[in-house]
C-alpha positions as CSV (number, residue, x, y, z in Angstrom):
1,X,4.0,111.9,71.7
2,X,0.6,110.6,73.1
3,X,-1.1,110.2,69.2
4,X,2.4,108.3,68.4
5,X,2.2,105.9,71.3
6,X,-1.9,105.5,70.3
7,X,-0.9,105.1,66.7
8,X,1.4,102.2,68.1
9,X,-1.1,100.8,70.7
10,X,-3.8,100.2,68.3
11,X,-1.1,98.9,65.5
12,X,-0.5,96.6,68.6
13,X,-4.3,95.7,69.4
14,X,-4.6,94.9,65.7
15,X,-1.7,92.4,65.2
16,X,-2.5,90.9,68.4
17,X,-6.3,90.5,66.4
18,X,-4.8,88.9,63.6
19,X,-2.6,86.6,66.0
20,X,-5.7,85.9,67.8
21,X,-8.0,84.9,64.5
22,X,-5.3,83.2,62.7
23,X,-5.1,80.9,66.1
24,X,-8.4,80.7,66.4
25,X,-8.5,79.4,62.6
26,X,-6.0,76.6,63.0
27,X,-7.7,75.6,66.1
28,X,-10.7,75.6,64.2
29,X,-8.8,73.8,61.0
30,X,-7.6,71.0,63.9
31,X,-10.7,70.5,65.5
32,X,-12.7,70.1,62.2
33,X,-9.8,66.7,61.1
34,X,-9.9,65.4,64.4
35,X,-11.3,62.2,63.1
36,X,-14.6,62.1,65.4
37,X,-15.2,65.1,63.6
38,X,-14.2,64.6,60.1
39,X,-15.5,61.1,59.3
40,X,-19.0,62.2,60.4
41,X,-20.0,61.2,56.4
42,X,-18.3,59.3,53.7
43,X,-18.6,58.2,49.9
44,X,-19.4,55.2,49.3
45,X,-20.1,53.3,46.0
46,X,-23.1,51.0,46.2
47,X,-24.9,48.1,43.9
48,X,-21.6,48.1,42.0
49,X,-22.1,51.8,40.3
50,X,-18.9,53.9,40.5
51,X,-19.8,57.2,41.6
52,X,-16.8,58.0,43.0
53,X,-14.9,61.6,42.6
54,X,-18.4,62.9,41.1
55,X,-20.9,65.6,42.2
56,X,-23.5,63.0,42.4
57,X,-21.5,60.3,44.8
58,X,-23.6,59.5,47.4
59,X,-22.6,59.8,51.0
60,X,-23.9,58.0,54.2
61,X,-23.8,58.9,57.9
62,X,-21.5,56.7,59.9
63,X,-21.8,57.5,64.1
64,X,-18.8,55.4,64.6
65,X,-16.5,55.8,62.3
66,X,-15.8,53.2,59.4
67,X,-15.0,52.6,55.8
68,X,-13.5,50.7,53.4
69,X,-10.6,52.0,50.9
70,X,-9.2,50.3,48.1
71,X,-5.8,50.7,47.5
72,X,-5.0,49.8,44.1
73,X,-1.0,49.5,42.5
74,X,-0.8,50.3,39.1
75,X,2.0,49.0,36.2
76,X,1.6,51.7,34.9
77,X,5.5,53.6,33.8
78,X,6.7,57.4,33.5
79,X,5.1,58.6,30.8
80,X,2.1,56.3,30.2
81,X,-1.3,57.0,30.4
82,X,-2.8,53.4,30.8
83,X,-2.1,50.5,33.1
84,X,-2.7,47.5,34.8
85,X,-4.2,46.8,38.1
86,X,-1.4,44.7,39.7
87,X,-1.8,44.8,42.7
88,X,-5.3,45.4,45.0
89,X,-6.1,45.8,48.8
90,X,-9.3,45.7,50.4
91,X,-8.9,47.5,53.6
92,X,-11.9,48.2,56.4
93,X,-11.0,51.2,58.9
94,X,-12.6,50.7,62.3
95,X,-11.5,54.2,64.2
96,X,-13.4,53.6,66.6
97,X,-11.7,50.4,67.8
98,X,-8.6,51.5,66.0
99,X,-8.1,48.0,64.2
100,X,-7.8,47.5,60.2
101,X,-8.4,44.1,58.6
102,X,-7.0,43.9,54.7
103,X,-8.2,41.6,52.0
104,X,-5.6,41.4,48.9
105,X,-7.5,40.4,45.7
106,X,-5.5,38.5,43.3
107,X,-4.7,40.6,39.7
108,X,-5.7,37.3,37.9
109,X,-9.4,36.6,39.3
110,X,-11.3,36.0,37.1
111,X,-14.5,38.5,36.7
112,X,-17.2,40.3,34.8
113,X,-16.5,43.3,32.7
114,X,-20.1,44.9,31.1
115,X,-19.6,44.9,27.2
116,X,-16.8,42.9,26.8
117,X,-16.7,39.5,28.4
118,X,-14.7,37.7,31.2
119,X,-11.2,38.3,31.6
120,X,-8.8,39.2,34.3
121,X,-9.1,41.4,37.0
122,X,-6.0,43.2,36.2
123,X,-7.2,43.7,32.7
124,X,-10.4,45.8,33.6
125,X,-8.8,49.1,34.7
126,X,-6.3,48.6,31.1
127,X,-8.9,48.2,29.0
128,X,-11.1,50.9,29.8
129,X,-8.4,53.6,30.4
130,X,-7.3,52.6,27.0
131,X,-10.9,52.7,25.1
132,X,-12.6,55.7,28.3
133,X,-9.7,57.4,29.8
134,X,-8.0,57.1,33.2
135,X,-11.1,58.2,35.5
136,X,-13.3,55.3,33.8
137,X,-10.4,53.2,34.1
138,X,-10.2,53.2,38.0
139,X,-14.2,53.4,38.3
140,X,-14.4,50.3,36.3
141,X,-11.9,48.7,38.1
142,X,-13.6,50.0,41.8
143,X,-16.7,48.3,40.3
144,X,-15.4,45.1,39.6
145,X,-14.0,45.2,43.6
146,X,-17.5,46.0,44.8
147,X,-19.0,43.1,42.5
148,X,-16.6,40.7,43.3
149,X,-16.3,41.1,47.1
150,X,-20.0,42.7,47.6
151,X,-18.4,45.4,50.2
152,X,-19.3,49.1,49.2
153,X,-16.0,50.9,48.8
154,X,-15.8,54.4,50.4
155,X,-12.6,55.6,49.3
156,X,-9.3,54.5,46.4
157,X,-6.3,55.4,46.2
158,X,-3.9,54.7,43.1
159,X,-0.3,54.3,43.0
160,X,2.0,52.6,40.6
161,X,5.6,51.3,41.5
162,X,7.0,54.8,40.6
163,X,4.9,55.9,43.1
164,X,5.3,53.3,45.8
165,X,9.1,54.4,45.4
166,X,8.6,58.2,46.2
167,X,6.3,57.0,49.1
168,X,9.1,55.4,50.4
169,X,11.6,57.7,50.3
170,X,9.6,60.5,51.7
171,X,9.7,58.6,54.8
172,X,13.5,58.4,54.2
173,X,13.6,55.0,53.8
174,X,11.6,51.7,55.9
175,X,12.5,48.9,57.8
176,X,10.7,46.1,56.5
177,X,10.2,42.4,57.3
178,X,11.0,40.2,54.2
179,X,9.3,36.7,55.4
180,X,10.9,34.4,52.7
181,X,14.2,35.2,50.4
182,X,13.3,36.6,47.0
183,X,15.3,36.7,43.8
184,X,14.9,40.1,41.7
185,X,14.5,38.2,37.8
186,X,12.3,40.7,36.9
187,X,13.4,44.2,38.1
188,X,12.6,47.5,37.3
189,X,16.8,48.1,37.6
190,X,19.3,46.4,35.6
191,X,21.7,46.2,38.0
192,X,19.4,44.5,40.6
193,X,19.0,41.5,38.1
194,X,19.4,37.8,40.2
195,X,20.1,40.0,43.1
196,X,19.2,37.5,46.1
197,X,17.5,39.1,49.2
198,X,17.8,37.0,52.4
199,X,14.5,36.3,54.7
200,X,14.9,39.0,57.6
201,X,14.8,42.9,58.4
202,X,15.7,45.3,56.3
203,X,16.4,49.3,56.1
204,X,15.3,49.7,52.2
205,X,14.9,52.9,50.1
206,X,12.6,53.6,47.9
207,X,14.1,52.1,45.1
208,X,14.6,48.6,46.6
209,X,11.2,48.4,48.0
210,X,9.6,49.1,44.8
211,X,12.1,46.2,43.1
212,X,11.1,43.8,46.4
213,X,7.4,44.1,45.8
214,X,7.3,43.7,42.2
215,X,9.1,40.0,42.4
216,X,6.7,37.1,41.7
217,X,8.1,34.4,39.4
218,X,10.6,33.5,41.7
219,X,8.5,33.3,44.4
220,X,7.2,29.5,45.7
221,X,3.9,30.6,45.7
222,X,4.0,33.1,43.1
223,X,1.4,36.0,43.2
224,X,0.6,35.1,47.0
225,X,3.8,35.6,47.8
226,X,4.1,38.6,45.9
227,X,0.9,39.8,48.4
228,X,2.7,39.4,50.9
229,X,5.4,41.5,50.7
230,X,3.3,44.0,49.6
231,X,1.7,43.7,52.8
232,X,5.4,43.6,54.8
233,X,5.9,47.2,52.6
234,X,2.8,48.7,53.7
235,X,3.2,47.9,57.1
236,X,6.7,49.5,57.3
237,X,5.7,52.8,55.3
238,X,2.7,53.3,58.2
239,X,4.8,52.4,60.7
240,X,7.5,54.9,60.2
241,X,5.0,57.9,58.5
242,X,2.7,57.3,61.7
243,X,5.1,57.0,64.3
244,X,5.6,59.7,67.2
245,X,8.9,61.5,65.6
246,X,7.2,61.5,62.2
247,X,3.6,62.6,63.4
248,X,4.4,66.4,62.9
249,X,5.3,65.9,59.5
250,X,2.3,64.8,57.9
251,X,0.9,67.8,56.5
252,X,3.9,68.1,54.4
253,X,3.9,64.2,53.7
254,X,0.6,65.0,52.3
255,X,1.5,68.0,50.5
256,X,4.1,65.6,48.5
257,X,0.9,63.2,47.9
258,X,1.1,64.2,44.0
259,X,4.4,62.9,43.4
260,X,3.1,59.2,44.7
261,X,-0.1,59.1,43.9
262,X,-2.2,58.5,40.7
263,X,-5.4,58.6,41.5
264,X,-7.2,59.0,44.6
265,X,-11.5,60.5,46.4
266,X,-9.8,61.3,49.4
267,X,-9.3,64.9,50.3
268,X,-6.4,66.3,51.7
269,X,-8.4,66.8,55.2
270,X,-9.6,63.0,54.3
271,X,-5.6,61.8,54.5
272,X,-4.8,64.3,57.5
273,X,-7.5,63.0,59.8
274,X,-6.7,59.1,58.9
275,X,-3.3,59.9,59.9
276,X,-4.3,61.4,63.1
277,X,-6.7,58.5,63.6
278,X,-3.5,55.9,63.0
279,X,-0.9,57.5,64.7
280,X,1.3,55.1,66.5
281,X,0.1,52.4,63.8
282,X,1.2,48.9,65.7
283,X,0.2,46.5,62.4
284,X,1.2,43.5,64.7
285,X,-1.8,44.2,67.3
286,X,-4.2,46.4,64.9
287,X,-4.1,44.7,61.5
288,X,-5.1,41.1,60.6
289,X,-4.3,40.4,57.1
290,X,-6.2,38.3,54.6
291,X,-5.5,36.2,51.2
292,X,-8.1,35.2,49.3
293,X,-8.0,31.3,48.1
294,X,-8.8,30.4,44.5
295,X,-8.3,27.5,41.9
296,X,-6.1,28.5,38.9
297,X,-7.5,27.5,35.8
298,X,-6.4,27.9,31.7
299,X,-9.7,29.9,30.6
300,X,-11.4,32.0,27.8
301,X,-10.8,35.6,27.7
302,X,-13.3,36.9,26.0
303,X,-10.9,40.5,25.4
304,X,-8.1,38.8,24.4
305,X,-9.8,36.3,22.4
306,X,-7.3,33.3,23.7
307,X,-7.0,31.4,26.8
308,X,-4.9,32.4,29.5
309,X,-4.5,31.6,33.3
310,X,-7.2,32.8,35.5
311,X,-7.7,32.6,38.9
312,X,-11.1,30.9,40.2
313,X,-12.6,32.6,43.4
314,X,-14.5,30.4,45.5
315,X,-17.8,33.0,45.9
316,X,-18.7,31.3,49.9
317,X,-15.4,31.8,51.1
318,X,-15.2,35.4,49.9
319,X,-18.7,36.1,51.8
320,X,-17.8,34.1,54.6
321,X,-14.2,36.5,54.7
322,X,-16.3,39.9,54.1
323,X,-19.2,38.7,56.7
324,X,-16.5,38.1,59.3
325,X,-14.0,41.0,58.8
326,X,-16.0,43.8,56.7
C-alpha cells in the first residue's frame, strides 16, 4: 500500500513539475513581448536599400522604443499574383509616449524607379512583381517610400482589399466614422453599385468596409478623400481589436494573420507586443493624421511609354512633415 501511494506521490510531484515549468514558460513567453522588452532592436531599411525579410537586414538598438511601418494596400484579387500599391501609410510608433502620427502617400506620386524611368508610385510594386516576383515587388516598392519620404522604414505589412475584408470581420464587424457621403460607382459587389452611404457612424462588416474604402471617383476630392476613409477604417479596426473586451483575443487574431495579410517583416511576437503596447488605442488623443499636398500634372511615364496623370510632391513640405512628426 505504502509503494502504491509513493508511486502516486511522485506521479503527483512530477505533474505538479510540469505545471510548474509550463507556467514558468508562458510567464517567461509574456515577459519576453512585453514591449519594453521586445522592441529592444528593430529592422530597419536604410539609404533606400531594401533589406527587409533577409538574413542580412540590419537592425539598430532603440532605448525608447520607436519605428516606423509601412502599411501598404494592395489591388491585388483572389488568385493573382501581381498588384498595385493603392493605397500606402507611413506610420511612426512612439511606445514610449504611446502616440502614432500617419503619413498617407498618394498611389499617383510621381517617383524614381532604377532601370526603368519615372512613373507612378503605384506602378513600382506592379512592375517588379511582374518582371522579379512578389518579394522584389514589395522591396521595390518599400524603397521608393524610403526615397521619397527619407524616413528609414522598420517594418511593412501588405494587405489587399480581400484582406482588409477578413481583417474586418475577424473583429466581427467596426463602427466607423464616414466624414462625407460616398457613392459606391466602382464596387467590388454588383449589388452595391450607386449605393449612397450618408456622412455619419456606421456598424460595417467586412464586406462594406472593403467597398467604402475602395470609392474614389465619386469622391470631391478624389484620392484624398479616398485617404481618408481609409484612415476612418483603420481607426475603427484598432479600436475594436485593441479594446479591453477584445484584448484576450489577440493571440488568436494573430493566428488568423494569414488569411488578411499578404505580405509582412513582423514576427508573430512583433504583432503580439504592438498590441499589448496599443491596447485601449484612443485614435482621437494618440493619433494625428497627415496628407501629403501635391500638384497634379499630365506627365511622361517612362513604363508606359504615354502620358498619364501624376501627382507632383512638393520635396520641402515632405521634409518639413517628416522633420516634425518622424
Amino acid at each position: 500500500m505504502k509503494k502504491k501511494r509513493n508511486k502516486w506521490k511522485i506521479a503527483g510531484f512530477s505533474l505538479l513539475g510540469i505545471i510548474i515549468l509550463i507556467i514558468a514558460g508562458f510567464g517567461y513567453e509574456y515577459y519576453k513581448i512585453q514591449p519594453k522588452n521586445h522592441f529592444t532592436t528593430v529592422p530597419v531599411v536604410s539609404s533606400g536599400k531594401a533589406k527587409i525579410n533577409s538574413s542580412t537586414s540590419e537592425t539598430v538598438k532603440v532605448k525608447d522604443p520607436e519605428f516606423n511601418i509601412l502599411l501598404i494596400g494592395s489591388d491585388e484579387r483572389k488568385g493573382q499574383k501581381v498588384g498595385h500599391s493603392d493605397s500606402m501609410m507611413l506610420v511612426h510608433v512612439d511606445l514610449t509616449n504611446h502616440q502614432y502620427d500617419a503619413i498617407s502617400i498618394p498611389r499617383d506620386t510621381r517617383v524614381y524607379l532604377d532601370g526603368y524611368g519615372y512613373t507612378k508610385l503605384t506602378s513600382v510594386q506592379y512592375i517588379m512583381q511582374a518582371t522579379k516576383g512578389a518579394q522584389k515587388g514589395v522591396e521595390e516598392a518599400v524603397k521608393a517610400v524610403v526615397e521619397l519620404t527619407g524616413v528609414p522604414i522598420n517594418y511593412y505589412v501588405e494587405t489587399n482589399y480581400g484582406g482588409f475584408q477578413a481583417m474586418v470581420d475577424a473583429v466581427d464587424g467596426i463602427e466607423m466614422n464616414v466624414p462625407f457621403g460616398v457613392k459606391l460607382t466602382h464596387p467590388w459587389y454588383s449589388e452595391n453599385k450607386n449605393k449612397v452611404i450618408n456622412a455619419g457612424t456606421h456598424s460595417f462588416d467586412g464586406k462594406m468596409v472593403a467597398e467604402v474604402v475602395h470609392e474614389r471617383y465619386s469622391l470631391a476630392s478624389g484620392e484624398y478623400g479616398r485617404q481618408k476613409l481609409q484612415e476612418e477604417a483603420l481607426k475603427g479596426i484598432a479600436k475594436k481589436a485593441l479594446s479591453p473586451n477584445n484584448i484576450t483575443n489577440l493571440p488568436s487574431l494573430v493566428k488568423s494573420i494569414p488569411d488578411f495579410i499578404i505580405a509582412t517583416n513582423m514576427s508573430t511576437q512583433d504583432m503580439l507586443s504592438l498590441g499589448l503596447a496599443a491596447k485601449d488605442f484612443a485614435p482621437e488623443i494618440q493619433l494625428e493624421y497627415h496628407q501629403i499636398p501635391g500638384v497634379g500634372k499630365r506627365m511622361y511615364d517612362d513604363i508606359l511609354k504615354a502620358n498619364n496623370y501624376q501627382l507632383v510632391i512638393d520635396q520641402e513640405k515632405i521634409k518639413k512633415l517628416v522633420t516634425k512628426n518622424f
